[in-house]
MIDOSE-1310 file (N, C-alpha, C; in nm, 2 decimals, decimal comma, always signed):
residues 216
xxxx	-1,30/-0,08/+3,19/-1,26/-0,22/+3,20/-1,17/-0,26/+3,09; -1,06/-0,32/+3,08/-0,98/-0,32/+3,04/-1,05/-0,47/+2,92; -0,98/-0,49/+2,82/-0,98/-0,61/+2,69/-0,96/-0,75/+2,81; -0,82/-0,74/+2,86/-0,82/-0,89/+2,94/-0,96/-0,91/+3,03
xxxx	-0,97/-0,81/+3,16/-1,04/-0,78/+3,25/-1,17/-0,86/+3,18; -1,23/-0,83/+3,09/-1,34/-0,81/+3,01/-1,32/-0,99/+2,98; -1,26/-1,02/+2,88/-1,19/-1,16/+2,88/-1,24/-1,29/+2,98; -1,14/-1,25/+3,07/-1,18/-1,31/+3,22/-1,28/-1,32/+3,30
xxxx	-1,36/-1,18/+3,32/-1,51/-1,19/+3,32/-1,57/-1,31/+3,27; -1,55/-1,31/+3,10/-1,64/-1,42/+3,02/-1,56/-1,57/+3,07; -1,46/-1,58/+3,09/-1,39/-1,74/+3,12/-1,44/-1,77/+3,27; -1,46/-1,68/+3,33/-1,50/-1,73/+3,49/-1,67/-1,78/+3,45
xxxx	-1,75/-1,73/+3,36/-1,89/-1,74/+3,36/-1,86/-1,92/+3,31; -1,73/-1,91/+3,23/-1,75/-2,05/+3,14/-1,69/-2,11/+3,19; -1,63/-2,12/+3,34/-1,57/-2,21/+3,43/-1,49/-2,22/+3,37; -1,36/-2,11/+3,29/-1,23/-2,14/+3,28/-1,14/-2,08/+3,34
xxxx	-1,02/-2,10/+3,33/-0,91/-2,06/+3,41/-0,90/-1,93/+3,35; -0,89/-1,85/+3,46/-0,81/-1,71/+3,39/-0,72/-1,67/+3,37; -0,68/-1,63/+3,26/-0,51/-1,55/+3,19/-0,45/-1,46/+3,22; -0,33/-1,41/+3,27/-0,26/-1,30/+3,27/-0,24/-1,22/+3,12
xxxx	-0,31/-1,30/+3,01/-0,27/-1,25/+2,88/-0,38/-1,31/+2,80; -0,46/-1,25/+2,71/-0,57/-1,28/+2,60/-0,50/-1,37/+2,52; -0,33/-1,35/+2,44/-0,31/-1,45/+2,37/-0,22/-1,53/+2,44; -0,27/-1,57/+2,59/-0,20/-1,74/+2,63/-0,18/-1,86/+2,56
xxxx	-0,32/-1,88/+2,51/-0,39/-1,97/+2,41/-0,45/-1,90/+2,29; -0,54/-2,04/+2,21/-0,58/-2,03/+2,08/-0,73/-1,98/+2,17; -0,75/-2,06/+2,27/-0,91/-2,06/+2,31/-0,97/-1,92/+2,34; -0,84/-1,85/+2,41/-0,84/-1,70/+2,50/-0,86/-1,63/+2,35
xxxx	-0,80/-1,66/+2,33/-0,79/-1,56/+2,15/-0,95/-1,56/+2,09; -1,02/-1,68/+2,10/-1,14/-1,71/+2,06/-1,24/-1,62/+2,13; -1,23/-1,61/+2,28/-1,33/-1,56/+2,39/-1,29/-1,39/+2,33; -1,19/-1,35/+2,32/-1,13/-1,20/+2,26/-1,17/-1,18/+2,10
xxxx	-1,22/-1,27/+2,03/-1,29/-1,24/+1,90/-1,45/-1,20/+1,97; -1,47/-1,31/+2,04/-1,64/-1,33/+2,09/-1,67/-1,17/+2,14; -1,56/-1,10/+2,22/-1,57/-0,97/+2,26/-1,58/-0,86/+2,19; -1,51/-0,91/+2,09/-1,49/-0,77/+1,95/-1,59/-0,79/+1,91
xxxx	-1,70/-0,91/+1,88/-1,82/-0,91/+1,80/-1,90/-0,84/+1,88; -1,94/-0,90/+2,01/-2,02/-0,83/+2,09/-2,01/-0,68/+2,08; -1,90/-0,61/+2,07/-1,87/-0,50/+2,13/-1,95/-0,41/+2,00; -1,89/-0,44/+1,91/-1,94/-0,43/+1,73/-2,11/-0,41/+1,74
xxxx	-2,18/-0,51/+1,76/-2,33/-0,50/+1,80/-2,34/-0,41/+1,91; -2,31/-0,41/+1,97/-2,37/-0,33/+2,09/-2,36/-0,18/+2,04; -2,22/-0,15/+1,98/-2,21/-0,02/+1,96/-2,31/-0,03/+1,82; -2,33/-0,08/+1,74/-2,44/-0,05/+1,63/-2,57/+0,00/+1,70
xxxx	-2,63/-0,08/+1,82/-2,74/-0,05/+1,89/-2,85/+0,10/+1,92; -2,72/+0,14/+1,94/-2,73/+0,30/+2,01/-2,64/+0,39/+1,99; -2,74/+0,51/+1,96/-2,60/+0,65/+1,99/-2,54/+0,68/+2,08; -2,43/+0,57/+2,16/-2,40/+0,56/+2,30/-2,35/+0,69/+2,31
xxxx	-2,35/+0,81/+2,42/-2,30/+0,91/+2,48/-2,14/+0,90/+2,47; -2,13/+0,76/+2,50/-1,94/+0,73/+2,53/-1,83/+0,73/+2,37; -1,90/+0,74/+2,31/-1,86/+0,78/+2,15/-1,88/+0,86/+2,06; -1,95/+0,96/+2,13/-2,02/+1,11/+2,09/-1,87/+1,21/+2,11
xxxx	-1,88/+1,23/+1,97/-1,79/+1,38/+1,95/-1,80/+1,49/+1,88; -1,74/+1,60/+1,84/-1,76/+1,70/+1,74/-1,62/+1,64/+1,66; -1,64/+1,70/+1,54/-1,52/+1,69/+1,42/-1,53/+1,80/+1,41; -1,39/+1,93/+1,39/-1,44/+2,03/+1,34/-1,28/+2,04/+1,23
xxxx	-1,35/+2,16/+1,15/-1,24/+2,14/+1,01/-1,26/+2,29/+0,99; -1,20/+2,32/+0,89/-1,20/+2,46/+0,80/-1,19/+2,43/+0,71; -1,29/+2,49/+0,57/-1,28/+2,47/+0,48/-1,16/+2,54/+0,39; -1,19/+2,45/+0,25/-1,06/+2,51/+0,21/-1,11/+2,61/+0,06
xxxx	-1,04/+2,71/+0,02/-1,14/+2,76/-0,10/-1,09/+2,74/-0,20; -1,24/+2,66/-0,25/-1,21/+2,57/-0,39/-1,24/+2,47/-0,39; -1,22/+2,40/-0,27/-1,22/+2,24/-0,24/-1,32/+2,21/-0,17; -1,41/+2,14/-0,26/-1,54/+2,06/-0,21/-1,53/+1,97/-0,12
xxxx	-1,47/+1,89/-0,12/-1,44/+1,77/-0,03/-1,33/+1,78/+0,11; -1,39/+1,70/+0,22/-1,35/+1,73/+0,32/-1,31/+1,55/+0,40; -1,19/+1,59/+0,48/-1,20/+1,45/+0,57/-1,23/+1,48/+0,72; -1,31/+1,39/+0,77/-1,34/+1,38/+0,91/-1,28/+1,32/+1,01
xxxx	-1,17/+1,40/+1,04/-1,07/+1,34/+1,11/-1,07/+1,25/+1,28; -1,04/+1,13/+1,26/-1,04/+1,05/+1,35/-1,20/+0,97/+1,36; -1,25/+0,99/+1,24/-1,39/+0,89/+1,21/-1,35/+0,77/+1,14; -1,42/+0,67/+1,16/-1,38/+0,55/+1,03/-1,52/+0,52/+0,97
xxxx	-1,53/+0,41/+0,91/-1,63/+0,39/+0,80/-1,74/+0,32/+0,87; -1,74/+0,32/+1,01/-1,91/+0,31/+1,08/-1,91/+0,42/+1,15; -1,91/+0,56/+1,13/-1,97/+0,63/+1,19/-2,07/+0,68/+1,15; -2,15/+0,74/+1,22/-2,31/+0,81/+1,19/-2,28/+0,93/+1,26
xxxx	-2,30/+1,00/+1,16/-2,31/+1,18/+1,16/-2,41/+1,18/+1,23; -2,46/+1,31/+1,34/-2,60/+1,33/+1,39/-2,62/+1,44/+1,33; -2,54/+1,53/+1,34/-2,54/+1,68/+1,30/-2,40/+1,74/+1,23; -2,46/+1,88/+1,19/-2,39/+1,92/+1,12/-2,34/+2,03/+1,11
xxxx	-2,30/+2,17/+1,16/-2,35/+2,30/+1,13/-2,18/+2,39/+1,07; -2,26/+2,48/+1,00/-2,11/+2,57/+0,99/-2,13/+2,69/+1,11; -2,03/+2,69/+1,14/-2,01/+2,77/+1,30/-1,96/+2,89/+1,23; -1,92/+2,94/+1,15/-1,92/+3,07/+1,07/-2,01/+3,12/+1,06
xxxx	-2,12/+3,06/+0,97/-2,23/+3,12/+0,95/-2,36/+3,10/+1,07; -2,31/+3,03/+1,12/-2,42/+2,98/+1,20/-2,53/+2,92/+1,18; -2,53/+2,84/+1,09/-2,64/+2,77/+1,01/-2,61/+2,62/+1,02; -2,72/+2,57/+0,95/-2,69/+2,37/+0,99/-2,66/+2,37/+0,82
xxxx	-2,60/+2,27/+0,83/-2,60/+2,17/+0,70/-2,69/+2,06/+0,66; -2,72/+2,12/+0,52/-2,81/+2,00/+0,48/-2,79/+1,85/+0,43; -2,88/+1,78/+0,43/-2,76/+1,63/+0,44/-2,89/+1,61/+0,29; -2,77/+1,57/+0,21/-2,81/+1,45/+0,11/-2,75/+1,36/+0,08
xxxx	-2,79/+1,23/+0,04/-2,76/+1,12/+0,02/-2,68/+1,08/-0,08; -2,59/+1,02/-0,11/-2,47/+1,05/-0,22/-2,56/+0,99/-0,34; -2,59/+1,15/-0,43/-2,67/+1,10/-0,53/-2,66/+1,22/-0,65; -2,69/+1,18/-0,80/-2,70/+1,27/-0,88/-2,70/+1,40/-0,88
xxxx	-2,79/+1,41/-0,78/-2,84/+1,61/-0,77/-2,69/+1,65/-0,74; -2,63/+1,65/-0,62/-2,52/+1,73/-0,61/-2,36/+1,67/-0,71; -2,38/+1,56/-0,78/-2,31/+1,52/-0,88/-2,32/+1,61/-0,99; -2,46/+1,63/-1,04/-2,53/+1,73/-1,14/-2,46/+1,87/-1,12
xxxx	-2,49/+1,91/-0,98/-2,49/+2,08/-0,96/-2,37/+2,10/-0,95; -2,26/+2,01/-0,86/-2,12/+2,07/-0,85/-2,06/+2,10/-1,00; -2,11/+1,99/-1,10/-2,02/+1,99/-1,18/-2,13/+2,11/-1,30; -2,22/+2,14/-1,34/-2,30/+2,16/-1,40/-2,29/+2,35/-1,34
xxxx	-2,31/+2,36/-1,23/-2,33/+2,55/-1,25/-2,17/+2,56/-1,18; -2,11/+2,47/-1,09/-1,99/+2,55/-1,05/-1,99/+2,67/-0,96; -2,09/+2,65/-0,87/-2,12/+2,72/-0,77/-2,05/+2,75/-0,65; -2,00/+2,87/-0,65/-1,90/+2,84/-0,50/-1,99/+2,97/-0,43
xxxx	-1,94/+2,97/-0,31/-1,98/+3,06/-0,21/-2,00/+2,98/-0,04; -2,08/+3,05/+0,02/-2,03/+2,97/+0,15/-2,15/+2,78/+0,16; -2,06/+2,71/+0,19/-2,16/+2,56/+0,15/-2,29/+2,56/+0,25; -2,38/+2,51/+0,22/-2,53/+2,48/+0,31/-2,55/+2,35/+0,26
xxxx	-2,47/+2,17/+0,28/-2,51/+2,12/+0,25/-2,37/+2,01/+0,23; -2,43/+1,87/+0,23/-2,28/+1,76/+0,25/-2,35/+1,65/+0,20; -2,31/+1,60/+0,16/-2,29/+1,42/+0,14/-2,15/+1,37/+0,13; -2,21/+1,24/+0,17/-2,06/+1,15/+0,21/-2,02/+1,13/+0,08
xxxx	-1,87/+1,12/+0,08/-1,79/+1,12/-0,05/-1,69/+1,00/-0,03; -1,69/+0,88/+0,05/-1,62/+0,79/+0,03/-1,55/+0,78/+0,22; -1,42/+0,68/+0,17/-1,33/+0,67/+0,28/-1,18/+0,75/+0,24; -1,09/+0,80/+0,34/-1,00/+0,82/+0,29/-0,88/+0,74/+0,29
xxxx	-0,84/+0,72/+0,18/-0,74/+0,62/+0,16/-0,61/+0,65/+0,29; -0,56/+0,72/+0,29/-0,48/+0,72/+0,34/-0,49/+0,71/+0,53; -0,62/+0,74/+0,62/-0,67/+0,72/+0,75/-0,75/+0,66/+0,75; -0,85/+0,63/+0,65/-0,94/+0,54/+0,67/-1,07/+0,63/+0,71
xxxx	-1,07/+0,74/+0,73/-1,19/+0,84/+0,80/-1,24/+0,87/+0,67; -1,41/+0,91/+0,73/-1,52/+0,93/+0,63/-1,45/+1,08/+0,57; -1,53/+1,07/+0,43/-1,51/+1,23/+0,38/-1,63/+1,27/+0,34; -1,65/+1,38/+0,30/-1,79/+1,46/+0,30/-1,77/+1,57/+0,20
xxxx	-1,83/+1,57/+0,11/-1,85/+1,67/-0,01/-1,90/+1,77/+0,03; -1,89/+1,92/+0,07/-1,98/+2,02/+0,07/-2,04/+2,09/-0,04; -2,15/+2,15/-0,06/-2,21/+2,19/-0,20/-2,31/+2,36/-0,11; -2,26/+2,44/-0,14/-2,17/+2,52/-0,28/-1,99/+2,49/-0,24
xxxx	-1,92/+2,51/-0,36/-1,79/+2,44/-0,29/-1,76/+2,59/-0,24; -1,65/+2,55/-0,14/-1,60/+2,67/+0,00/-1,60/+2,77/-0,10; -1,56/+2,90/-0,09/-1,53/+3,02/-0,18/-1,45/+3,11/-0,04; -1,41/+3,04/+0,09/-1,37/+3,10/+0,18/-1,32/+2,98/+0,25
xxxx	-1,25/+3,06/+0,39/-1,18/+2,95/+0,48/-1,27/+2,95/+0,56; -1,41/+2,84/+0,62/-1,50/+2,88/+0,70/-1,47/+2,74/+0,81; -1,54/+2,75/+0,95/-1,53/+2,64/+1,05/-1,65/+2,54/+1,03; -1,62/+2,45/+1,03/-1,78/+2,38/+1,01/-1,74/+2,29/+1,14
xxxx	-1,82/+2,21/+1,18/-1,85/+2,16/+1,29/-1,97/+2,00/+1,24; -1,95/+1,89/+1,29/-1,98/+1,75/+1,23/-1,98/+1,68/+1,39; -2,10/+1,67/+1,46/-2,10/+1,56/+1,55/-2,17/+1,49/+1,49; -2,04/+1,36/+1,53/-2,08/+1,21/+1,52/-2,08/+1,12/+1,64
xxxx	-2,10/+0,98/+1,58/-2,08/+0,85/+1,69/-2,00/+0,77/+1,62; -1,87/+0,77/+1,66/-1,75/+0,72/+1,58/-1,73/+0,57/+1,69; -1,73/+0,47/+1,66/-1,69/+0,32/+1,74/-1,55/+0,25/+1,72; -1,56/+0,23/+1,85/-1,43/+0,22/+1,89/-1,34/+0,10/+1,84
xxxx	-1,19/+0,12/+1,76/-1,17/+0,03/+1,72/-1,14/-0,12/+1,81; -1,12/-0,23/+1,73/-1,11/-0,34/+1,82/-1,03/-0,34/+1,91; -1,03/-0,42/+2,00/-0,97/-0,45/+2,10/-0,88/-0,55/+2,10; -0,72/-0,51/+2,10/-0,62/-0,56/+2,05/-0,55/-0,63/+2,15
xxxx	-0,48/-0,54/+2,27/-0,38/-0,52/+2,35/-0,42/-0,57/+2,50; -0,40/-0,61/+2,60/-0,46/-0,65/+2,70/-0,51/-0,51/+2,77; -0,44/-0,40/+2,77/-0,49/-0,27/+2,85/-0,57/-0,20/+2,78; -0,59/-0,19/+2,68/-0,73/-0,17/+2,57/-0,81/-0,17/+2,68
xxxx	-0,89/-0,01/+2,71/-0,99/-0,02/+2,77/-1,14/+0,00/+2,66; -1,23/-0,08/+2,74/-1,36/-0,05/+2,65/-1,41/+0,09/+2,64; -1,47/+0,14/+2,58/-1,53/+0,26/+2,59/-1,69/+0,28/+2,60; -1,78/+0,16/+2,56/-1,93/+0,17/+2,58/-1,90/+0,04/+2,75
xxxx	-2,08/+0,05/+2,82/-2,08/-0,02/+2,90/-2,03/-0,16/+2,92; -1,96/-0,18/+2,98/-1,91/-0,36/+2,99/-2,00/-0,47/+3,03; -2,11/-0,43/+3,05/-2,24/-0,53/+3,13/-2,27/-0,60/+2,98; -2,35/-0,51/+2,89/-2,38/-0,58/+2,79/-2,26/-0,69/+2,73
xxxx	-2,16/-0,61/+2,67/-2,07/-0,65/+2,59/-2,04/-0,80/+2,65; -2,01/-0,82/+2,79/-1,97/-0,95/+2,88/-2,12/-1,01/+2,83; -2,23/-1,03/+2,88/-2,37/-1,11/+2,86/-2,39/-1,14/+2,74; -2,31/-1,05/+2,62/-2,29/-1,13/+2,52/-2,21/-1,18/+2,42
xxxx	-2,06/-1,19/+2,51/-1,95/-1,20/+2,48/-1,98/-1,38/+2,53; -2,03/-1,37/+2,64/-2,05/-1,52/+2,70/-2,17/-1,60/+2,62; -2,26/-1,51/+2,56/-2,37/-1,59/+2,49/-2,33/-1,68/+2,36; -2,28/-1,58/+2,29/-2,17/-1,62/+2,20/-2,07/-1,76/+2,19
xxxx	-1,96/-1,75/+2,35/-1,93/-1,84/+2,36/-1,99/-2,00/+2,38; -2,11/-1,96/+2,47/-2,20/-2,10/+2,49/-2,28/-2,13/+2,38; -2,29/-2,08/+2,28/-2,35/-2,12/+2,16/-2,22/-2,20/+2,06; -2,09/-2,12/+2,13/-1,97/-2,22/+2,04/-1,94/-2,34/+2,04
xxxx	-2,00/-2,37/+2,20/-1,99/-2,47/+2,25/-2,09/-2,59/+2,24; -2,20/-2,54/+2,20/-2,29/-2,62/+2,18/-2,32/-2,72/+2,27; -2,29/-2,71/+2,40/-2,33/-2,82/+2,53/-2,47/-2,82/+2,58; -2,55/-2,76/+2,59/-2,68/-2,78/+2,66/-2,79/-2,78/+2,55
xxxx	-2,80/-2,78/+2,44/-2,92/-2,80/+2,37/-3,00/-2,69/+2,40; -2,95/-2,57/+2,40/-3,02/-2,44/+2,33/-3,06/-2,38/+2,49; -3,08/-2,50/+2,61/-3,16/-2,39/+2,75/-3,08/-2,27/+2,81; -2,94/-2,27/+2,82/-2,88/-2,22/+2,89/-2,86/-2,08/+2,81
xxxx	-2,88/-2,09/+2,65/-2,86/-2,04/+2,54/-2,99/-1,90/+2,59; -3,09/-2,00/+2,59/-3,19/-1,89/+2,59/-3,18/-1,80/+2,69; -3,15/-1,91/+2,77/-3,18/-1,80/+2,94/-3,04/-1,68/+2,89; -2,95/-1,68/+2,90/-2,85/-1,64/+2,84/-2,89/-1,52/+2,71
xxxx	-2,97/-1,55/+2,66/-2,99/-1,43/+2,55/-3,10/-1,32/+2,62; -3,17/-1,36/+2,71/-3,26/-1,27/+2,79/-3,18/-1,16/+2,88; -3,05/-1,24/+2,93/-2,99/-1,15/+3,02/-2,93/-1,04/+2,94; -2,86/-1,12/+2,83/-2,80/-1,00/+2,76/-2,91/-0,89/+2,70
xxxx	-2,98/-0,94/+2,65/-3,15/-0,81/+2,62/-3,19/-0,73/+2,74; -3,17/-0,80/+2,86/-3,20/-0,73/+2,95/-3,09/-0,62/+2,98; -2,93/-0,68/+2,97/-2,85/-0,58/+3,02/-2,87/-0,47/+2,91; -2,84/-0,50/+2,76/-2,85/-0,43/+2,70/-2,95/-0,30/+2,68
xxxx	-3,12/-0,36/+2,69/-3,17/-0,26/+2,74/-3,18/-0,16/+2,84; -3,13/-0,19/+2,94/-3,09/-0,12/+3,02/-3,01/-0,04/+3,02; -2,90/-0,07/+2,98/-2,79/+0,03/+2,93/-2,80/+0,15/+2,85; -2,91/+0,10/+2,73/-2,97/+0,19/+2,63/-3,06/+0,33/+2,71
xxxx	-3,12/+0,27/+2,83/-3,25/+0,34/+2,90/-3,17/+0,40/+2,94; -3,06/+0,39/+3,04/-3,01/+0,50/+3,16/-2,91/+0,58/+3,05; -2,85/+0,54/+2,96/-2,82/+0,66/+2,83/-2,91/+0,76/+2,76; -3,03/+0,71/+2,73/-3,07/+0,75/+2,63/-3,14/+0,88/+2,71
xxxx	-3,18/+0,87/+2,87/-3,21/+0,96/+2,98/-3,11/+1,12/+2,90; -3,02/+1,12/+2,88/-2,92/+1,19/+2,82/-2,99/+1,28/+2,75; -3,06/+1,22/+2,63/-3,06/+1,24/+2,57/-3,23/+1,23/+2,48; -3,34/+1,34/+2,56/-3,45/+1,36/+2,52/-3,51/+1,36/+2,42
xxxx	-3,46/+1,44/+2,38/-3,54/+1,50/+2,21/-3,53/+1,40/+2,12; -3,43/+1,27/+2,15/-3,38/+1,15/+2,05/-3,48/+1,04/+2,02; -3,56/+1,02/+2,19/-3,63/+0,92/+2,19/-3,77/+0,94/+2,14; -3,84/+0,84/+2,10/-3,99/+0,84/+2,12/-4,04/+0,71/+2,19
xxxx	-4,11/+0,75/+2,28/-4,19/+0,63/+2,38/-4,34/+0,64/+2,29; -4,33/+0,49/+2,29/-4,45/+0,43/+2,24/-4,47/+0,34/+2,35; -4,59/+0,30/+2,37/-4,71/+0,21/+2,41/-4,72/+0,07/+2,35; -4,68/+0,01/+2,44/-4,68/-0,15/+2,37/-4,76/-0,22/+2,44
């Protein structure tokens, strides 16, 4: 579903005229922020399937640090592995220890191990320190959940489900509006919990070993 498509959805809920164009108006422009927010949460929600990729690189020898090409600064790593060796990477938390060890024994050989090292100035994609630094040209391999940037252009298509994102692209709006004294509001925040959960459930089916069911 396309950015306008998506749009229009939410103006028909709010009994407005529909656009051939998001920036017709100031208001349309407003309902197309309400969308980006929504879209934003929703994709924080879950490790949607529709944003799941591999990053893969070669390292370089000598060079500890690495960029993750075509990630930006909300992605979440799932996994890690060097496809050379065939081994996973270990994850630490950007902290002293491998601050200590890179610089302190100067260990090279093949890496077992990453923490995030910033943004890259120049793309904007995550970078990732490996420890021991490369001592070879090796493949390493980084699935993530990279989210999709905003929605600019009228043919911008979405890439997570459109159910949620509309239920609360429009909840949003009727809260802008502040006309009914909170009822329509609520009912309105159930639907979107509902679509959203649901959306989460028939994905997360995907994806077994992720979930844990508990008993409520």
């Amino acid at each position: 579903m396309t950015y306008l498509e998506i749009v229009n959805a939410v103006l028909r809920r709010l009994r407005e005229t529909t656009v051939a164009a998001v920036a017709e108006n100031d208001y349309r422009l407003l309902i197309g922020q309400f969308v980006n927010e929504a879209k934003k949460e929703i994709e924080a929600a879950w490790n949607w399937s529709h944003l799941r990729a591999a990053v893969n690189f070669n390292t370089v020898n000598g060079t500890d640090t690495s960029v993750l090409t075509g990630t930006n600064a909300n992605t979440r790593v799932l996994d890690s592995y060097n496809v050379t060796k065939k081994t996973e990477l270990g994850r630490y938390g950007q902290n002293a220890y491998l601050n200590r060890a890179n610089i302190a024994t100067a260990m090279s050989t093949s890496p077992s191990s990453y923490d995030p090292a910033g943004i890259d100035s120049a793309t904007g994609s995550l970078k990732v320190r490996l420890y021991p630094t490369p001592n070879a040209v090796e493949a390493i391999r980084f699935y993530c959940v990279t989210p999709q940037a905003d929605l600019g252009t009228d043919s911008d298509v979405l890439t997570i489900d459109r159910h949620p994102v509309i239920q609360l692209a429009y909840l949003l709006a009727i809260n802008e509006r502040g006309e009914d004294q909170g009822r329509l509001s609520e009912i309105q925040e159930k639907r979107y919990l509902t679509a959203l959960g649901d959306a989460i459930a028939i994905d997360a089916n995907k994806y077994d070993d992720e979930i844990t069911w508990q008993a409520i």
